[in-house]
C-alpha positions in Angstrom: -60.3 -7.8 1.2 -57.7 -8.8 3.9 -57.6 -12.2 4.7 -57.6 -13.1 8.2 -54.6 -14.1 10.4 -56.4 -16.7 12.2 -54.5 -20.1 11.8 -56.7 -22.6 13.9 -54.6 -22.0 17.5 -57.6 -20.6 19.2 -56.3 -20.0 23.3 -56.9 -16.7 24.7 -53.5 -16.4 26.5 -55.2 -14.8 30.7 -51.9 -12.8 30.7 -52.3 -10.4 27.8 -56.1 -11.8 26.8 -55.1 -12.5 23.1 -55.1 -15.4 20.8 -52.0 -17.2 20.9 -52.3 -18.5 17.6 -53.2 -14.9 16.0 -52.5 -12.2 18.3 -56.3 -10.7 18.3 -58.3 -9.7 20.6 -61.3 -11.4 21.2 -63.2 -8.4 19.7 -61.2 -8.5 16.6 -62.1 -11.5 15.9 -65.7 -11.3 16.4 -65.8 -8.2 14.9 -63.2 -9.0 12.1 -65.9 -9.6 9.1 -67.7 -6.6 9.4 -64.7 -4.6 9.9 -63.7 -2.3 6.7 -60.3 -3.2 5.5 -58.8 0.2 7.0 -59.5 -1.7 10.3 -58.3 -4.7 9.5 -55.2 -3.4 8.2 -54.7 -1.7 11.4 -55.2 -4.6 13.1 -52.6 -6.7 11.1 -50.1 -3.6 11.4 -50.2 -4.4 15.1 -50.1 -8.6 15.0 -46.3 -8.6 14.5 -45.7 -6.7 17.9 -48.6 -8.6 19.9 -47.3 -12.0 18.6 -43.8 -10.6 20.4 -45.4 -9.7 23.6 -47.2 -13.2 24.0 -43.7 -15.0 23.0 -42.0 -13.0 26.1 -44.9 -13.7 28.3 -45.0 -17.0 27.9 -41.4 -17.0 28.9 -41.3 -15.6 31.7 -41.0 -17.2 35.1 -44.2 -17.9 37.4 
């Protein structure tokens, strides 16, 4: 079983609308346990890419 990637930062970020602490969606991580683990491991596959896409988002200017 995958574990999840949640770490207790729960924010949906209104730009992107994913958790700033995980990088999910909000329906990954409703749906996360009764996702096989070929989901999940899509869904961690993507996490390193999201996290980089609410870093730059939340550095850029109002």
């Amino acid at each position: 079983m995958i574990q999840s990637p949640c770490i207790k930062v729960c924010a949906v970020d209104a730009a992107t609308g994913l958790c700033t602490g995980c990088a999910r969606t909000l329906d990954e991580i409703a749906r996360w346990g009764s996702m096989s683990d070929t989901e999940r491991a899509e869904v961690m596959r993507v996490l390193k890419e999201r996290k980089a896409r609410l870093s730059s988002a939340s550095r850029e200017p109002e």
